[in-house]
C-alpha positions in Angstrom: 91.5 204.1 102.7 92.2 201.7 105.4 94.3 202.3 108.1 97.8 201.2 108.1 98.3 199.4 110.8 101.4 199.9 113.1 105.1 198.6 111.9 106.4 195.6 114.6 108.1 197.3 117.3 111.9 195.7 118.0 112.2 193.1 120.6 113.8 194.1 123.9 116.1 191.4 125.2 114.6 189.9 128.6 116.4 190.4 131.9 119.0 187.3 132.2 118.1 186.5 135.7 117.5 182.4 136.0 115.3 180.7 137.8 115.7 177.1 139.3 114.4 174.7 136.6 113.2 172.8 139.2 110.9 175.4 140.6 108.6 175.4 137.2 107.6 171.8 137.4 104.9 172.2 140.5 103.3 169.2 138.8 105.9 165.9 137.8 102.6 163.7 136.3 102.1 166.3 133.5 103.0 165.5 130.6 106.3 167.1 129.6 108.4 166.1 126.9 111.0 163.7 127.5 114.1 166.1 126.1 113.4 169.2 128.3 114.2 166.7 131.4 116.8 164.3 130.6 119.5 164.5 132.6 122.5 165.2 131.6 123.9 161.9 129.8 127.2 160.1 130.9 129.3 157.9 128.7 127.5 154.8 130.6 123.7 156.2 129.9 125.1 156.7 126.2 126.4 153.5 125.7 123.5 151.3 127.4 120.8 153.6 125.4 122.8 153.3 122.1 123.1 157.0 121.8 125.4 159.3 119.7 127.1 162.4 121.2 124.9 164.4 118.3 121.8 162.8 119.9 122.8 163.9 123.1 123.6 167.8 121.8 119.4 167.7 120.3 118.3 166.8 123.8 119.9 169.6 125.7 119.1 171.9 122.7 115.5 171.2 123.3 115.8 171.5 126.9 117.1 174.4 126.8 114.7 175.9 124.4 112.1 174.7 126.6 113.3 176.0 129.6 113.6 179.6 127.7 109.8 179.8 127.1 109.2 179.3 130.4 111.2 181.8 131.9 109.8 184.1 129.4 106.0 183.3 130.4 107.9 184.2 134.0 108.8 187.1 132.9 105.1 188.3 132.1 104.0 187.0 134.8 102.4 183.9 133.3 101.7 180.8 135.5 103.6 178.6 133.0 101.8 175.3 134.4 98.1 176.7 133.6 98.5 178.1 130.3 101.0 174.4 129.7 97.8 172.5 130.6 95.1 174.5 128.5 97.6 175.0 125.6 99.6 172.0 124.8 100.2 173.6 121.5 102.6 175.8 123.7 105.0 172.6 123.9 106.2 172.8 120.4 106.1 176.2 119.4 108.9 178.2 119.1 109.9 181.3 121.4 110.3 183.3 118.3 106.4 183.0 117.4 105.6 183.3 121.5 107.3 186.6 120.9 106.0 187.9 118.1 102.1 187.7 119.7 103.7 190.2 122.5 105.2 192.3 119.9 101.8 192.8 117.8 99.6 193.3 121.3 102.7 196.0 122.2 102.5 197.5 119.2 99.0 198.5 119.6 99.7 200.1 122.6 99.4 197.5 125.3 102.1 197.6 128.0 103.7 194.7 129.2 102.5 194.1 132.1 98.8 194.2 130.6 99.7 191.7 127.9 101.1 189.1 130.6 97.5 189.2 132.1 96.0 188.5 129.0 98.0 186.0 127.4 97.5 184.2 131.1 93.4 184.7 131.0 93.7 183.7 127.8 96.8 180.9 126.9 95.5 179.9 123.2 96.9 183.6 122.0 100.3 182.5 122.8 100.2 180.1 119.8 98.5 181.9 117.6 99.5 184.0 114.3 99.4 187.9 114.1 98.9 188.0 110.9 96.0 185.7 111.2 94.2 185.9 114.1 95.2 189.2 116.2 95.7 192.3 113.3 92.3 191.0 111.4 90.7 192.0 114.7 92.5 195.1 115.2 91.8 196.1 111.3 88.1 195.7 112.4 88.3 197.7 115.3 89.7 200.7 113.3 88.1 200.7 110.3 84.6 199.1 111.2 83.9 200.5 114.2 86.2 203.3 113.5 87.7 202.9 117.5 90.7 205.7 117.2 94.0 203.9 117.2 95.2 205.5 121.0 91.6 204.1 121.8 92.1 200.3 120.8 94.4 199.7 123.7 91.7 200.8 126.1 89.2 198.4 124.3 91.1 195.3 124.7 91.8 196.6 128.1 87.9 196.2 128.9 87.7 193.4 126.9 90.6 190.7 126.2 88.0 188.2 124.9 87.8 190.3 121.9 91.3 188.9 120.8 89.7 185.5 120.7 86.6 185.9 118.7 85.7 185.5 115.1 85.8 188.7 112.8 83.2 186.9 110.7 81.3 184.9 112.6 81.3 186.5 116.0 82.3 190.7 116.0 80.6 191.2 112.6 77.1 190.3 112.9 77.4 191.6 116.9 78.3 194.6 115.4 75.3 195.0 113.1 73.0 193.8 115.5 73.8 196.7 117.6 73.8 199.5 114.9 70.4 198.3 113.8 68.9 198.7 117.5 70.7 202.1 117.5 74.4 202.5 118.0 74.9 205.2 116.0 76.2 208.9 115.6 76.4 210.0 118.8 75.9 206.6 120.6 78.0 204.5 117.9 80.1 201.8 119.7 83.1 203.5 121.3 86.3 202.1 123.8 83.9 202.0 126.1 81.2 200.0 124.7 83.3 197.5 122.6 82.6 194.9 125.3 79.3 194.4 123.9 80.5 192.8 120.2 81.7 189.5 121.8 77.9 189.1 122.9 76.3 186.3 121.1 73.0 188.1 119.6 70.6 184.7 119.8 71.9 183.7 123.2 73.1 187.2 124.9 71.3 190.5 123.6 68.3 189.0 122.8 67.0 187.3 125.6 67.7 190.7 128.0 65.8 192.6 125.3 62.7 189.9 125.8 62.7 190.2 129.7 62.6 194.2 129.1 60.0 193.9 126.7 58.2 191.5 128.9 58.2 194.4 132.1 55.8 196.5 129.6 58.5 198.3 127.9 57.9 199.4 124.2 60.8 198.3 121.8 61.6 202.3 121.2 61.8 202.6 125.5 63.8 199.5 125.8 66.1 201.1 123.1 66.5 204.2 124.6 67.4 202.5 128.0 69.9 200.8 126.3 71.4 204.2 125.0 71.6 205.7 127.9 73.1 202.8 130.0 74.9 200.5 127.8 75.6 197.8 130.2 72.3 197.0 130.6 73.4 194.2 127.6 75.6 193.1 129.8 73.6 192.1 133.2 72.5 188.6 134.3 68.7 188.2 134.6 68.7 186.1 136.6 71.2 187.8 139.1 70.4 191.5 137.7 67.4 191.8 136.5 64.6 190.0 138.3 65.9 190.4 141.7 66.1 193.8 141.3 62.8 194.6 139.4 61.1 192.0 142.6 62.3 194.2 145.2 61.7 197.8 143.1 57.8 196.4 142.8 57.1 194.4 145.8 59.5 196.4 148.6 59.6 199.4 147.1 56.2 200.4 145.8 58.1 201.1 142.5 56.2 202.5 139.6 57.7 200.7 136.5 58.1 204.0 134.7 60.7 205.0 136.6 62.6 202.4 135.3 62.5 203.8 132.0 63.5 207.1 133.3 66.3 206.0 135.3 67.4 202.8 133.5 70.8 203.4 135.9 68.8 201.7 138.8 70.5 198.3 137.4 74.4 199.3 138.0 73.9 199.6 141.6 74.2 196.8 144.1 71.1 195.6 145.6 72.8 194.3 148.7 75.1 197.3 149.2 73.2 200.2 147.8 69.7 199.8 146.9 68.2 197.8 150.2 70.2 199.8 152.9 69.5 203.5 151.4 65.6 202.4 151.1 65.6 200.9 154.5 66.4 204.1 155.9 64.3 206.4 154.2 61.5 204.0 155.0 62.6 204.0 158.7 62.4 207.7 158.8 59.3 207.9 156.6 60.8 209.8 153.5 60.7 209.2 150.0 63.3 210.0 147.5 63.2 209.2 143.4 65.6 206.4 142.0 67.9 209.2 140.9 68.2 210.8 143.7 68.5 208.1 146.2 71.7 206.3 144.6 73.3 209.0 142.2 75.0 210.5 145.2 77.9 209.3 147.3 77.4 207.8 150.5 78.4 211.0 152.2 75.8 213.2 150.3 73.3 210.7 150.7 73.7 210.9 154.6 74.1 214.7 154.6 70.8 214.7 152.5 69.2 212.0 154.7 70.2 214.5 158.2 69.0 217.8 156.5 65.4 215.7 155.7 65.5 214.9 159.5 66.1 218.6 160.8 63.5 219.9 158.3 61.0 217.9 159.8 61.7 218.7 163.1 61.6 221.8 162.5 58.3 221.7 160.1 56.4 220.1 163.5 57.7 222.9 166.0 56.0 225.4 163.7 
């Protein structure tokens, strides 16, 4: 049976304190419709545009309606001209419908605050239909991937870019892809993991699997590396991979083996981490394994670093 989803949570009214309408406009040559800026008219403005009074009463309606969206992007903390710009849908739609994407992300378990930061990273959500485009994905989380319900706020967390992708063309086959190569059981796709279904598999997961395969890696050890350090799916090769294997072969005298063994060698910074820890055991002639070298906190690695000294010390007094 599938899971019901969640019933719509009940709006809370937004704080009434106004902003200057004049402060939301940062850029006049943007195109803004005509009726959320018309001045107020006067009975000469009326009579030399050949208005009615009822015309008049539209106008303000609509600036006034326009005015309340963006104060409610304000209120999430939305930067009303950027998400404006990349969704000029955002114009005519109506605050009810704004609303009602906030009160299907809220009732999933996202806060507020959260859903203001991806509604701005993402603007072409504020237009769209729940019942189309946002509870589809959610049904696919929970009953596909079977991502526990107080689980599925985490996973959109890590990942707002899942709210924008294709059940069917995009998270599906992703999702297959990866159960195939062995997430499964104990290493199915979890919270932490769902980052990896918005990677396209021709264009994304593929190609890192080639360059792994292409070290001397057998499909069964790339797999395996995979399992045990899931973001390796996610790392540039050209800004991950190959500087890092370069310097492990050339500088460090690495033994591509231990790559397999340690596939964690990847999450640490090269420029921060792995260069200045292997600098200094090289400067004091010591050798540690991948493991051990960046597993431990800069403090232990120091402490660890001193204690080789004093050893050796005391090994040449002897």
């Amino acid at each position: 049976m599938l899971l019901q989803l969640p019933e719509m949570l009940t709006w809370i009214n937004p704080p009434k304190t106004l902003i200057p309408f004049s402060s939301i406009i940062p850029n006049p040559s943007s195109p803004i419709p005509i009726c959320s800026i018309s001045p107020k008219p006067t009975k000469t403005s009326l009579k030399s545009l050949h208005l009615s009074p009822q015309h008049t009463l539209t106008s303000t309606d609509c600036g006034l309606k326009f005015r309340e969206k963006i104060l409610y992007l304000q209120e999430l903390n939305i930067n009303p001209s950027k998400v404006l710009q990349l969704n000029p849908h955002l114009r005519s739609a109506t605050l009810d419908s704004i609303r009602s994407v906030e009160v299907c992300l809220f009732s999933m378990g996202i806060e507020r605050s959260a859903i203001g930061r991806i509604l701005d990273m993402h603007p072409q959500l504020l237009t769209s239909d729940p019942y189309i485009h946002l509870y589809p994905i959610f049904d696919f989380l929970l009953n596909d991937v079977v991502i526990p319900f107080h689980d599925i706020r985490k996973s959109i967390i890590r990942c707002p870019r899942i709210l924008v992708c294709s059940v069917e063309d995009q998270l599906k086959p992703t999702f297959e892809f990866l159960k195939e190569f062995g997430f499964v059981g104990q290493n199915r796709i979890t919270c932490q993991t769902t980052v990896l279904l918005v990677s396209s598999v021709e264009l994304t997961l593929n190609p890192k699997i080639d360059y792994m395969l292409s070290l001397g890696f057998e499909l069964d050890d790339v797999a395996n590396m995979v399992l045990r350090s899931p973001g390796l799916l996610t790392f540039s090769i050209e800004k991950n991979f190959r500087p890092k294997v370069e310097y492990f072969l050339k500088e460090m005298n690495g033994d591509i083996r231990e790559l397999k063994r340690f596939p964690q060698y990847f999450s640490f910074s090269l420029e921060r981490k792995i260069k200045p820890r292997h600098r200094l055991l090289v400067e004091h002639g010591f050798t540690l394994s991948l493991s051990e070298m960046l597993k431990v906190s800069d403090g232990e690695f120091n402490a660890r670093l001193i204690e080789m000294r004093l050893r050796l010390v005391d090994d040449k007094q002897m």
